[in-house]
Backbone as CSV, one residue per row, in Angstrom:
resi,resn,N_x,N_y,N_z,CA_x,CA_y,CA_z,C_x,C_y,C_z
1,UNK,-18.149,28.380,-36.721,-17.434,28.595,-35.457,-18.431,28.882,-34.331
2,UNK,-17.868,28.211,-32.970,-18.827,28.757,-32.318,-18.230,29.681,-31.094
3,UNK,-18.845,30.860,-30.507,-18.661,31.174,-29.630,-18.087,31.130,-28.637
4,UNK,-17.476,31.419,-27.822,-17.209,30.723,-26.259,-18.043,30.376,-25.618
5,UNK,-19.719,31.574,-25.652,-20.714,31.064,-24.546,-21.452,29.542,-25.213
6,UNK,-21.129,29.747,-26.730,-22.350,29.264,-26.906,-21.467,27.182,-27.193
7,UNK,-19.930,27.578,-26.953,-18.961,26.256,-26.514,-19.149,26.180,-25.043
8,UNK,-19.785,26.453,-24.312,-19.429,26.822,-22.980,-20.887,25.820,-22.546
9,UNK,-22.098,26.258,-23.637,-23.098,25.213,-23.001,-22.927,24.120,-23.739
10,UNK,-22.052,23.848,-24.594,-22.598,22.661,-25.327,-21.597,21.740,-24.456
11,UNK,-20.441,22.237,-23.773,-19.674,21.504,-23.345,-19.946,21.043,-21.917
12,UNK,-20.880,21.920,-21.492,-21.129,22.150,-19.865,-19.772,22.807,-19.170
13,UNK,-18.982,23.524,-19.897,-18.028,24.097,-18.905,-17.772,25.520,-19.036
14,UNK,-17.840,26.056,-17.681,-17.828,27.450,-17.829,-17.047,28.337,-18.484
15,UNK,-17.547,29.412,-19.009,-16.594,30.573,-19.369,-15.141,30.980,-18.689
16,UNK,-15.459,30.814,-17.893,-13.952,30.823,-16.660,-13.059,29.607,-17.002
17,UNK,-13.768,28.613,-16.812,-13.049,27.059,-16.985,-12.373,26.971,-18.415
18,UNK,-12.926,26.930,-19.357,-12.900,27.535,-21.079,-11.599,28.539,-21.369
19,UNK,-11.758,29.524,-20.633,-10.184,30.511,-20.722,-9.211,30.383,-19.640
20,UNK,-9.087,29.550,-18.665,-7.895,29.104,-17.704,-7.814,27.650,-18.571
21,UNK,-8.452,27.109,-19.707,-7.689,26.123,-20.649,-7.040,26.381,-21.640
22,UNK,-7.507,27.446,-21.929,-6.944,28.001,-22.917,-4.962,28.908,-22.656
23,UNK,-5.252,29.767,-20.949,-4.331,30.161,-20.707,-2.880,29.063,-20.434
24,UNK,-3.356,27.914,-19.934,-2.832,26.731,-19.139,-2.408,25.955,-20.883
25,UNK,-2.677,26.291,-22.165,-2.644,25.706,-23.288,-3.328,24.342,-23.507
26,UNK,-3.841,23.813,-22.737,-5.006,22.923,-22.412,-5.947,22.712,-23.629
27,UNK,-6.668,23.766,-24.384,-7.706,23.635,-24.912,-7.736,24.843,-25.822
28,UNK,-6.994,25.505,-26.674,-7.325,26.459,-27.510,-7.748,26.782,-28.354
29,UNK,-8.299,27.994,-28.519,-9.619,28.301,-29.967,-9.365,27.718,-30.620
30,UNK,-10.212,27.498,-31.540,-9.813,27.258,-33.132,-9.265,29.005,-33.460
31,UNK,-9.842,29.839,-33.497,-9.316,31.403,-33.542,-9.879,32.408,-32.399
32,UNK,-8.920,33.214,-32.547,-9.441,34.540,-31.736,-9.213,35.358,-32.112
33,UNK,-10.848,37.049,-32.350,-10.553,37.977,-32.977,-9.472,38.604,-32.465
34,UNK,-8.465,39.019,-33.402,-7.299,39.919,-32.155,-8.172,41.697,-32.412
35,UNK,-9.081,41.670,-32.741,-9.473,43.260,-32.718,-10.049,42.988,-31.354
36,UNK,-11.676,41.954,-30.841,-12.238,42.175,-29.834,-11.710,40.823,-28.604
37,UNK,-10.850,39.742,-29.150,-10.104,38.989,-27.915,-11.032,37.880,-28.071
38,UNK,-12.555,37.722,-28.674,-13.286,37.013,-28.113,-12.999,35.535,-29.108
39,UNK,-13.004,34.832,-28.221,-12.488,33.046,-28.575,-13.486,32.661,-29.539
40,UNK,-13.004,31.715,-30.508,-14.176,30.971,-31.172,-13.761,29.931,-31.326
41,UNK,-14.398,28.574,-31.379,-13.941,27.105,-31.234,-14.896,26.937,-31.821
42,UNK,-14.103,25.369,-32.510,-14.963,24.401,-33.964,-15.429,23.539,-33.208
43,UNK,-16.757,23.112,-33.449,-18.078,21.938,-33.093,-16.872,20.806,-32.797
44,UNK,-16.016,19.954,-33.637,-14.847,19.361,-33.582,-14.181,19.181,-31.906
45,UNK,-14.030,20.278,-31.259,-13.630,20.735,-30.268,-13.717,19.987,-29.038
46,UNK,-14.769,19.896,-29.325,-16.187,19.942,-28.394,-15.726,18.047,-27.189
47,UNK,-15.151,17.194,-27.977,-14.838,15.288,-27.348,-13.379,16.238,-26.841
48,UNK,-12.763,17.031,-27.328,-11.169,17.368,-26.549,-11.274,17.771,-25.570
49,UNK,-12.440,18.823,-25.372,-13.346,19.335,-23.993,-13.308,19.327,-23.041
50,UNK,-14.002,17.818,-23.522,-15.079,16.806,-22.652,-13.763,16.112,-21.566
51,UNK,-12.703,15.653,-22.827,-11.333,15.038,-22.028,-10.888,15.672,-21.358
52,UNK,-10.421,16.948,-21.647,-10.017,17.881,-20.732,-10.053,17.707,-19.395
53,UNK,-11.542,17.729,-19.066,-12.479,18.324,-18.120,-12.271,17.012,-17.348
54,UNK,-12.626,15.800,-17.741,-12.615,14.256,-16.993,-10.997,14.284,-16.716
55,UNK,-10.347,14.629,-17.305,-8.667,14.204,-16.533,-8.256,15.285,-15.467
56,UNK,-8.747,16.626,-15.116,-8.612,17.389,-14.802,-9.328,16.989,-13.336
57,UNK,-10.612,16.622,-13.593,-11.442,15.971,-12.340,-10.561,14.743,-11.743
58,UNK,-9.667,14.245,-12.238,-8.892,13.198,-11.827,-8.002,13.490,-11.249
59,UNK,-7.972,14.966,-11.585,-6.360,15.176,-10.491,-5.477,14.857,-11.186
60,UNK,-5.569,14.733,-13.037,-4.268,14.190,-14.019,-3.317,15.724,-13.617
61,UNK,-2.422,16.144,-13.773,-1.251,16.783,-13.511,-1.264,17.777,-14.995
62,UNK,-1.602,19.248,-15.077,-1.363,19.639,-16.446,-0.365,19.126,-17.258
63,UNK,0.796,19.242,-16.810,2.038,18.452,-17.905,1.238,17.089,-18.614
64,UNK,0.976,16.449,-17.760,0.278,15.000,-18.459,-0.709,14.855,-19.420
65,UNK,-1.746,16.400,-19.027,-2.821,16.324,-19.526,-2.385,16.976,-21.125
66,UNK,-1.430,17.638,-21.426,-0.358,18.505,-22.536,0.081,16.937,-23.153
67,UNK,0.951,16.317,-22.411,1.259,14.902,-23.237,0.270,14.143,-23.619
68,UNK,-0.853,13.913,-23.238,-1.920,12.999,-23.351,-2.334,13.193,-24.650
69,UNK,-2.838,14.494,-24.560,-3.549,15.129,-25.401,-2.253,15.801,-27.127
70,UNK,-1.235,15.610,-26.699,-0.459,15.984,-27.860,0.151,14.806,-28.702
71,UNK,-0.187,13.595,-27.781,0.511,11.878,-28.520,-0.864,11.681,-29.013
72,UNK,0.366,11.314,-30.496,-0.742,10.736,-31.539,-0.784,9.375,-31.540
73,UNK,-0.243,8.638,-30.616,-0.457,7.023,-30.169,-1.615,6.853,-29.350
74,UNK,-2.402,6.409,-29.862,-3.182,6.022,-28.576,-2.730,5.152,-27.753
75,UNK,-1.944,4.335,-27.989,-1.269,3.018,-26.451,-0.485,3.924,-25.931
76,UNK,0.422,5.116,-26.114,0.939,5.996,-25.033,-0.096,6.550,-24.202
77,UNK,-1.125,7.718,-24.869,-2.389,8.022,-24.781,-2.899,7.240,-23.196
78,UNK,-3.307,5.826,-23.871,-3.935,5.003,-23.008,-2.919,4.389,-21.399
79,UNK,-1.514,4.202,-21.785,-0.227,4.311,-20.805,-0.148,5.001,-19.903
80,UNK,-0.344,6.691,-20.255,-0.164,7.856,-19.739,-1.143,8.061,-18.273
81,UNK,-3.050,7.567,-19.211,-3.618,7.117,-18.230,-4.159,6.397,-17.503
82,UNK,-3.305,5.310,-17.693,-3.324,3.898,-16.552,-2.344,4.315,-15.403
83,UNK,-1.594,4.898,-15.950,-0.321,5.428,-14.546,-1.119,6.056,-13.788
84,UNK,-1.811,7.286,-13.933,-2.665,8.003,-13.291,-3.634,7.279,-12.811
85,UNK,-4.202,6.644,-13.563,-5.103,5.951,-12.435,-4.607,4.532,-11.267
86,UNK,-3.507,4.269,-11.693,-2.615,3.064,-10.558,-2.203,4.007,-9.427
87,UNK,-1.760,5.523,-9.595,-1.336,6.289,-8.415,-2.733,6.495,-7.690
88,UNK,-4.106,6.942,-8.388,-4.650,7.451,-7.612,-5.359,6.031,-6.923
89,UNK,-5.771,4.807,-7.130,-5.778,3.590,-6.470,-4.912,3.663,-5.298
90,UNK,-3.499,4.149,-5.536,-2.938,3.639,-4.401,-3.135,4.888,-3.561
91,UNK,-3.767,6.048,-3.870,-4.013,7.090,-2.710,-5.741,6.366,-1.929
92,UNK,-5.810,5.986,-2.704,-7.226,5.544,-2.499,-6.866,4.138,-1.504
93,UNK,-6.320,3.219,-1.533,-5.859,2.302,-0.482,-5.392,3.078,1.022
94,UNK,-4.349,3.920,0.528,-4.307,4.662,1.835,-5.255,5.579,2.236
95,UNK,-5.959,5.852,1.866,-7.048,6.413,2.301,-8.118,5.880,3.726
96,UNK,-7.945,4.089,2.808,-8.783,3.149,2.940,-8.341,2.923,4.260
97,UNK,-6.763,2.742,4.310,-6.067,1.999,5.634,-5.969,3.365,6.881
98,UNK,-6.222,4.176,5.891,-6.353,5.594,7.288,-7.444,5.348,7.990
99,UNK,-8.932,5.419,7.081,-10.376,5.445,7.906,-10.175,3.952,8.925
100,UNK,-9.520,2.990,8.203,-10.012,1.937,9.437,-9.144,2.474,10.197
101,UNK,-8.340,2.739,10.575,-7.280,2.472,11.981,-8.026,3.678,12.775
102,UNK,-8.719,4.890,12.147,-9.420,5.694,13.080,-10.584,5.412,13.318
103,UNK,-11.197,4.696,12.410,-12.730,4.172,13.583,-12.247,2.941,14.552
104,UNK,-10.789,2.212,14.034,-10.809,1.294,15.254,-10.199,2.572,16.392
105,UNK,-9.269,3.131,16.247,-8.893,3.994,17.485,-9.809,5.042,18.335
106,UNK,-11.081,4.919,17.324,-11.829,5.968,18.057,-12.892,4.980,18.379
107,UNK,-13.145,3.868,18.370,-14.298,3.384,18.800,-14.299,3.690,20.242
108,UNK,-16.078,3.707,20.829,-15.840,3.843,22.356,-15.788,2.899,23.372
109,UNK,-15.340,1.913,23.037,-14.854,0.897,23.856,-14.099,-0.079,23.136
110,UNK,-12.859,-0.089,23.082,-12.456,-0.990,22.217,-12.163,-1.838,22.876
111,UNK,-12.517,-3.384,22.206,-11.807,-4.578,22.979,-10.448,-4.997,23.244
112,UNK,-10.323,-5.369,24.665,-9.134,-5.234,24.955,-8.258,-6.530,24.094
113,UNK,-6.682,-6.198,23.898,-6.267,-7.423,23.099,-5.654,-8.112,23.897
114,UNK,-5.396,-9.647,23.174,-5.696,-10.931,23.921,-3.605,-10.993,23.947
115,UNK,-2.987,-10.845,24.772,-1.599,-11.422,24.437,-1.334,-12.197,25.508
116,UNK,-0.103,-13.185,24.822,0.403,-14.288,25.814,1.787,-14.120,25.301
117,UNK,2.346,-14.838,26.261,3.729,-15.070,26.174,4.160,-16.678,25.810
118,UNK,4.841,-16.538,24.924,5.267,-17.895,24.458,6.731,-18.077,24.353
119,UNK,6.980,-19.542,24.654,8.221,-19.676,24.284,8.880,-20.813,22.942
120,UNK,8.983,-19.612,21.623,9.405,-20.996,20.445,10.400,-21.233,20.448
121,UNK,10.630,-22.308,20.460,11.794,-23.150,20.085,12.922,-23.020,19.132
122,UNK,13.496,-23.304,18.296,14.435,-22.735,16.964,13.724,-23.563,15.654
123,UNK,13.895,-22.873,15.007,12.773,-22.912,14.219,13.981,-23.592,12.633
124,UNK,13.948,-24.602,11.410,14.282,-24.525,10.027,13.168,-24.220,9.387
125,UNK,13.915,-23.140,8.622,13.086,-22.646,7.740,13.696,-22.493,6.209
126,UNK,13.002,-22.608,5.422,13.205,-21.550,3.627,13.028,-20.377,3.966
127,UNK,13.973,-19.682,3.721,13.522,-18.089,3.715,14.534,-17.193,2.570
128,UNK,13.624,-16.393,2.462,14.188,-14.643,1.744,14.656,-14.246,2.680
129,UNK,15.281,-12.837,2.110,15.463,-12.316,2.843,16.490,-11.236,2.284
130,UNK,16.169,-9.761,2.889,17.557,-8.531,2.254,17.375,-7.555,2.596
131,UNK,17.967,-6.747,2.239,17.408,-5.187,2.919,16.212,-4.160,1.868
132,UNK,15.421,-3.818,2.619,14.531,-3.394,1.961,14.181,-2.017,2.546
133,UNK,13.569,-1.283,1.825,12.609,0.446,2.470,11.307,0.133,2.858
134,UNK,10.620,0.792,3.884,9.889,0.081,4.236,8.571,0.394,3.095
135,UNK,8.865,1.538,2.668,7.445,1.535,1.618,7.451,0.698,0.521
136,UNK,8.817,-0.096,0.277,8.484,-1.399,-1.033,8.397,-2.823,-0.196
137,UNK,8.169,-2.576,1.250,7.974,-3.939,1.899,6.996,-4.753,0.791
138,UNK,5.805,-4.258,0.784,4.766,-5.238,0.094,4.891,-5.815,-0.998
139,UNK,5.175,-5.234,-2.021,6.418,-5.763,-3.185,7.024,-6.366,-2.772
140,UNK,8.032,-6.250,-1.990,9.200,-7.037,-1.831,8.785,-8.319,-1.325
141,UNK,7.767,-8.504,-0.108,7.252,-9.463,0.238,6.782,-10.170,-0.784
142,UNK,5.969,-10.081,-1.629,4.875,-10.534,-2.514,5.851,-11.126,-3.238
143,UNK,7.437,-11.233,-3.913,7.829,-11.316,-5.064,8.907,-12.371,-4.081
144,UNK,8.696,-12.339,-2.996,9.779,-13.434,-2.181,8.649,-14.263,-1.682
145,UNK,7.825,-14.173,-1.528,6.908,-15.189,-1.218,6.485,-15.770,-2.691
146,UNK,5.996,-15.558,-3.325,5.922,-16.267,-4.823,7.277,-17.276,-4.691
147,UNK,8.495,-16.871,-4.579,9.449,-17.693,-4.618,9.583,-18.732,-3.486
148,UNK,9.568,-18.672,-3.082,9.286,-19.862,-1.830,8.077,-20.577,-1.869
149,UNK,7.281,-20.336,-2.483,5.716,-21.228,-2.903,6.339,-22.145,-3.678
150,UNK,7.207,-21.507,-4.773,7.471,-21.986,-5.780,8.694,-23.337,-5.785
151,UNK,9.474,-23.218,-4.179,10.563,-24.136,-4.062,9.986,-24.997,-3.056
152,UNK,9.403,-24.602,-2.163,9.022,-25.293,-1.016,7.871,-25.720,-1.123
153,UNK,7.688,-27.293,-1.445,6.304,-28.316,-1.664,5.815,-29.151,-0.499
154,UNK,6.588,-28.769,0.864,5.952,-29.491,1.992,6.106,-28.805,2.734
155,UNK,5.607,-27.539,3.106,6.205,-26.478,4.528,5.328,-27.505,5.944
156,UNK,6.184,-27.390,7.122,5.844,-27.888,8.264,4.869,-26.865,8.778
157,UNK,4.549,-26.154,8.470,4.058,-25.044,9.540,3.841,-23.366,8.487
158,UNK,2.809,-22.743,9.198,2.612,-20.911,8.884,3.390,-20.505,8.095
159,UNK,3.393,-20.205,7.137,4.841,-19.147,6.721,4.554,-17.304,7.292
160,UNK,6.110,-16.882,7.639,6.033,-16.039,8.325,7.227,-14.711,8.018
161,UNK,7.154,-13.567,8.783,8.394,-13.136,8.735,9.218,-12.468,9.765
162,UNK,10.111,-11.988,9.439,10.866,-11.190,10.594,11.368,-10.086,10.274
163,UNK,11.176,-9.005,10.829,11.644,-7.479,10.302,12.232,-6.855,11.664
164,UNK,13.585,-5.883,10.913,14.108,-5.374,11.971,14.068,-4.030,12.243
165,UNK,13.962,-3.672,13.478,13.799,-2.581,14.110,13.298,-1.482,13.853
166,UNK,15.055,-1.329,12.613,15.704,-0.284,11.475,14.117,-0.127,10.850
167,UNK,13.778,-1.176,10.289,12.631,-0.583,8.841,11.567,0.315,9.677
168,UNK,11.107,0.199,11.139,10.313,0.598,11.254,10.870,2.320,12.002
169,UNK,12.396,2.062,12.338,12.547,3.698,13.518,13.359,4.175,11.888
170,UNK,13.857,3.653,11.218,14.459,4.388,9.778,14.173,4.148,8.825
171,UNK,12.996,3.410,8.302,12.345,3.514,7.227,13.431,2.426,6.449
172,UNK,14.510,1.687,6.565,15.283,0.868,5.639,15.778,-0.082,6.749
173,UNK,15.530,-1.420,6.216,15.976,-2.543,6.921,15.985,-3.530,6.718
174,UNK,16.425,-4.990,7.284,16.301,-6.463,7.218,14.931,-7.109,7.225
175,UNK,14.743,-7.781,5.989,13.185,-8.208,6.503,13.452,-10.146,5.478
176,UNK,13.133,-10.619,6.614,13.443,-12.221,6.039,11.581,-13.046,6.207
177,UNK,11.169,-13.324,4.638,10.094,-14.235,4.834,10.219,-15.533,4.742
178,UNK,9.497,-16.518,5.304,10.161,-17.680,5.265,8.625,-18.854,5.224
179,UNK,8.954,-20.375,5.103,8.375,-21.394,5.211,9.453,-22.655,6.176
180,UNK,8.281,-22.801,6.902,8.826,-24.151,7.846,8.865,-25.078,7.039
181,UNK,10.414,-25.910,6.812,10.097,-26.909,5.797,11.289,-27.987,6.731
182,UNK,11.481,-29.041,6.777,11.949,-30.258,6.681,13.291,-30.556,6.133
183,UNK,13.222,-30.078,4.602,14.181,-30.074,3.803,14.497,-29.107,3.072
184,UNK,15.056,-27.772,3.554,15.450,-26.617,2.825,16.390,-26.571,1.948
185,UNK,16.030,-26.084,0.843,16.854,-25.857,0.065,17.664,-24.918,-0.619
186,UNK,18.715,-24.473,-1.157,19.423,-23.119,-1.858,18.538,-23.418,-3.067
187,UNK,17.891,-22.624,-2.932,17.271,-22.515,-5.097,17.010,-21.134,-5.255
188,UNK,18.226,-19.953,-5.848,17.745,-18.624,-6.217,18.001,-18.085,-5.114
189,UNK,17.103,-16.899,-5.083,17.452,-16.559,-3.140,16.760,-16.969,-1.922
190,UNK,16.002,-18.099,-1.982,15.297,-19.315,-1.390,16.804,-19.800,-0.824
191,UNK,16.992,-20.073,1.009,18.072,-20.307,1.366,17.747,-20.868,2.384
192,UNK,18.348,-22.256,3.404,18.277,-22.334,4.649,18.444,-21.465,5.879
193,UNK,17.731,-21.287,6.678,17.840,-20.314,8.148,17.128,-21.270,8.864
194,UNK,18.196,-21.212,10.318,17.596,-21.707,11.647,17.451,-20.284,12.370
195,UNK,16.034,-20.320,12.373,15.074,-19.117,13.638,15.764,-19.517,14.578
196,UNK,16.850,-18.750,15.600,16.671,-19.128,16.849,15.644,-18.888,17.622
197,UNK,15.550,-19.811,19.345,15.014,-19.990,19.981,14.447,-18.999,20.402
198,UNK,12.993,-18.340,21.039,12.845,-16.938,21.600,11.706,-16.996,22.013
199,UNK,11.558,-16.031,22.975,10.002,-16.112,24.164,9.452,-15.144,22.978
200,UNK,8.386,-14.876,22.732,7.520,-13.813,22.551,6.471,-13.224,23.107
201,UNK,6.030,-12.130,22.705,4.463,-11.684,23.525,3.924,-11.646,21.845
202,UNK,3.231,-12.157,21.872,1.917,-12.523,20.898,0.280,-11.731,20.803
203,UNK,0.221,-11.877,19.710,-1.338,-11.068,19.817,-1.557,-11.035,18.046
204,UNK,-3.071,-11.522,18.139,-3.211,-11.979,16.630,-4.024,-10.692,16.131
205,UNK,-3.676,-10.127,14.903,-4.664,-9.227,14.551,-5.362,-10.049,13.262
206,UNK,-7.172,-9.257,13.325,-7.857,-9.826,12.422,-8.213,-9.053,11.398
207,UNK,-8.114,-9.400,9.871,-8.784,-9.451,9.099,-7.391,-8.490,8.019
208,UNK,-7.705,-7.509,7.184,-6.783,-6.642,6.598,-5.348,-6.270,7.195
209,UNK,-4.224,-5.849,6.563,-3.479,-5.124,7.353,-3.945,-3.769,7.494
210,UNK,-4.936,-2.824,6.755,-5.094,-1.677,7.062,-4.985,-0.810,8.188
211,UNK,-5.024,-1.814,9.492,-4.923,-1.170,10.614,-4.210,-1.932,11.469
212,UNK,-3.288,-2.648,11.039,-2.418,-3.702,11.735,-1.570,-2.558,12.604
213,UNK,-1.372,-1.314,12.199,-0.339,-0.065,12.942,-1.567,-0.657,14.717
214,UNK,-2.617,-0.284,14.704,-2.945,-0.718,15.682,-3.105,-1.721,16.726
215,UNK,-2.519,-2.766,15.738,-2.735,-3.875,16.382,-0.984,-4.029,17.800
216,UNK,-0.039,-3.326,16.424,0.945,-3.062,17.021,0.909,-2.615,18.429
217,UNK,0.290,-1.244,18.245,0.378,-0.426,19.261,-0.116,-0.754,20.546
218,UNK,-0.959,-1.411,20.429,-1.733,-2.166,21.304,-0.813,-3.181,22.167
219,UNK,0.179,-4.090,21.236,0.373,-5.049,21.798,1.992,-4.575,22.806
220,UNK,2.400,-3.146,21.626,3.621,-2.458,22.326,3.247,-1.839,23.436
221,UNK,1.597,-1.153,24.028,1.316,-0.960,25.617,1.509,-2.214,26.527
222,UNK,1.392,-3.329,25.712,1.215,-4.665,26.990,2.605,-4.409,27.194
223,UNK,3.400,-4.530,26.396,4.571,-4.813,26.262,5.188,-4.013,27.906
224,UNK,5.033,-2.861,27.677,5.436,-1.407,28.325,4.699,-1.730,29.807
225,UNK,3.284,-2.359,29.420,2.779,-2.505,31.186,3.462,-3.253,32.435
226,UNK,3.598,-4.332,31.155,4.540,-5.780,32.055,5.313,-5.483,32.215
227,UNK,5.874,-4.521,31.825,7.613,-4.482,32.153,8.752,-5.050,31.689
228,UNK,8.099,-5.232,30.318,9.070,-6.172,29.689,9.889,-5.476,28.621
229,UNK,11.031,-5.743,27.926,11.576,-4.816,26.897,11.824,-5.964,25.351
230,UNK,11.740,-5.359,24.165,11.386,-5.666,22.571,13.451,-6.153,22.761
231,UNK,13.704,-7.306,22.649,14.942,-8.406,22.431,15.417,-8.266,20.768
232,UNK,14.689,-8.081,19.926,14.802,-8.754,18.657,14.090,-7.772,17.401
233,UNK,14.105,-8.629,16.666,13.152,-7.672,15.299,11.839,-9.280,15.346
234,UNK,10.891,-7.723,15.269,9.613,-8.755,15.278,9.269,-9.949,14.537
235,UNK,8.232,-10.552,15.329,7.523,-11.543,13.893,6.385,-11.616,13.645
236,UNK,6.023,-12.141,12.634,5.025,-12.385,12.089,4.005,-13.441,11.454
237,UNK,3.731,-14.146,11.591,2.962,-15.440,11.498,1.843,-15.618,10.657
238,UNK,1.787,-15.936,9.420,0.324,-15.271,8.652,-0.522,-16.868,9.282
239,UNK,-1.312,-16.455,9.736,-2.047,-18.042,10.136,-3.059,-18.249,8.879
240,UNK,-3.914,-17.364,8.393,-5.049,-17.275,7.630,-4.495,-15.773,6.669
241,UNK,-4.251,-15.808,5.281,-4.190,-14.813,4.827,-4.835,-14.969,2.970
242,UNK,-4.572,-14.277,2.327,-5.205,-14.131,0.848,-4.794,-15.600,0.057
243,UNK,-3.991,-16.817,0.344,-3.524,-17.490,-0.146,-4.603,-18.901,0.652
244,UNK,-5.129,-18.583,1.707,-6.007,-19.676,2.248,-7.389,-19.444,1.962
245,UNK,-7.918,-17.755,2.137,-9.501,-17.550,1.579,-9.704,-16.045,1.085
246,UNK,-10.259,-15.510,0.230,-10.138,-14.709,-0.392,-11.058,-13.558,0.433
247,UNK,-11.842,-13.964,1.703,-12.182,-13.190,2.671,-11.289,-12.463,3.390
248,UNK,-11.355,-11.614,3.555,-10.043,-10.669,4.564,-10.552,-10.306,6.010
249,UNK,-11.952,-10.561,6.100,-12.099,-11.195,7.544,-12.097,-11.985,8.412
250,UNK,-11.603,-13.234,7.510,-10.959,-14.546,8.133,-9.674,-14.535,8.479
251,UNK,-9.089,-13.373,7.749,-7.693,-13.407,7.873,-6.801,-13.279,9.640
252,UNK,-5.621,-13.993,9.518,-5.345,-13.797,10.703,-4.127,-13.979,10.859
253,UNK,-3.452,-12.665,11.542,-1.609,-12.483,11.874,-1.431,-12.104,13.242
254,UNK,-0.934,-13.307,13.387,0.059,-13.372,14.694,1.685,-12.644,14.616
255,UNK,1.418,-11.538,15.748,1.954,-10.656,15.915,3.249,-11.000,17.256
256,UNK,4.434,-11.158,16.648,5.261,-11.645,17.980,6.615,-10.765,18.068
257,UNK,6.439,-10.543,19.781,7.787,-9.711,19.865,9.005,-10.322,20.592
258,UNK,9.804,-10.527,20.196,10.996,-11.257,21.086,10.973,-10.118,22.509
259,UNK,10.759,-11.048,23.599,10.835,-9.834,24.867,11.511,-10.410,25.944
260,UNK,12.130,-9.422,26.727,12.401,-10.092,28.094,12.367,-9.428,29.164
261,UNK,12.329,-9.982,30.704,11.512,-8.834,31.560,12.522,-8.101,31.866
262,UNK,12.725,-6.719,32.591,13.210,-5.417,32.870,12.812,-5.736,34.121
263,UNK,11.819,-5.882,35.110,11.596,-5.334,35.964,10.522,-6.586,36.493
264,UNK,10.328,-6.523,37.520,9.118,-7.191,38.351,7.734,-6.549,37.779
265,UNK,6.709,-6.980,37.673,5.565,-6.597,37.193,4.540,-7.753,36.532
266,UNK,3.170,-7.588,36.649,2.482,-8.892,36.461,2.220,-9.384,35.314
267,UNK,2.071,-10.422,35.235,2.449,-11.236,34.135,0.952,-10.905,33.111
């Protein structure tokens, strides 16, 4: 048996660390004298430790680290921590999409963005389309666009989308992706839609969405300068995205707001 101090160096973890595992049920002796309290743990011990200590540095959740460590499956075992590590990826993406949008918002001169006003026409399209939250947009997108790749073999034009208002002032709303096609078809929830006709104010953002919130914001001051007011639920235009080059600085979304003027003010 060994010691606590002398488990304490072989493990590299402190005496402190060693008995808040033990209290937390984490990691317990092999025995403890009940005359003097003092812990003793088997050489054996020593790889349960080690795990301990690495899931704990992960930010695994005690409950998890109790299940992990009490399934005698290893494919649960191994289940338990793939989940944990798919959550902390996705803290780690947002992380990612936080730092850019603040070095673009804090740069000291940022370039000004380029918008125009356009007027499209009515548009046939293939499209999805349903109500969605806005935090499973990307999912939802991804699994309606697969489907429309999959029906539509001659699109005329960008595929794009349109989202309303709702998803962005209440978090739940209409969001329709689509392909310009010729000959649309009903296959699944792949359905004909005519885009109506509509002016927009435009402005392309480059590269990731990580900081597309900015690109927004940007294009919602033009919006506000001119004097113009948001008609519609936005759009979106992927011109260049993960399906044309696997660079995400080539990438490129055209950003369009159905608008119309309020007031006199320069164009």
């Amino acid at each position: 048996m060994l010691a606590i101090g002398e488990f304490s160096r072989l493990t590299h973890l402190s005496v402190r660390t060693l008995r808040r595992y033990h209290d937390a049920g984490l990691l317990e002796p092999a025995t403890v004298d009940h005359v003097t309290g003092y812990r003793y743990y088997a050489a054996d011990q020593i790889p349960t430790a080690q795990v301990v200590h690495r899931l704990r540095e992960l930010g695994v959740p005690l409950v998890d680290v109790q299940r992990i460590l009490r399934s005698a499956d290893p494919g649960a075992r191994a289940g338990l921590v793939a989940e944990h590590l798919q959550r902390l990826e996705a803290e780690l993406d947002r992380t990612r999409a936080a730092v850019a949008s603040l070095r673009r918002l804090l740069a000291p001169e940022p370039a000004p963005l380029d918008v125009a006003l356009r007027a499209v026409p009515s548009t046939v399209v293939a499209a999805v389309e349903g109500d969605v939250a806005h935090d499973d947009v990307l999912a939802w997108h991804a699994g309606a666009t697969a489907e429309l790749d999959a029906v539509v073999d001659r699109p005329t034009g960008a595929p794009g989308g349109l989202y309303d208002n709702a998803l962005f002032e209440d978090g739940h709303g209409h969001a329709l992706v689509y392909r310009p096609t010729d000959r649309p078809t009903h296959v699944g929830r792949v359905h004909p839609v005519t885009l109506p006709a509509v002016e927009l104010a435009v402005a392309t953002h480059v590269g990731e969405h990580d900081d597309i919130d900015v690109t927004y914001g940007e294009l919602g001051a033009w919006v506000v300068a001119n004097a113009l007011a948001v008609a519609g639920p936005v759009r979106e235009t992927y011109l260049v995205g993960p399906r044309d080059t696997p660079d995400p600085a080539a990438w490129r979304t055209e950003i369009g707001w159905p608008v119309f003027r309020v007031a006199a003010g320069p164009a």
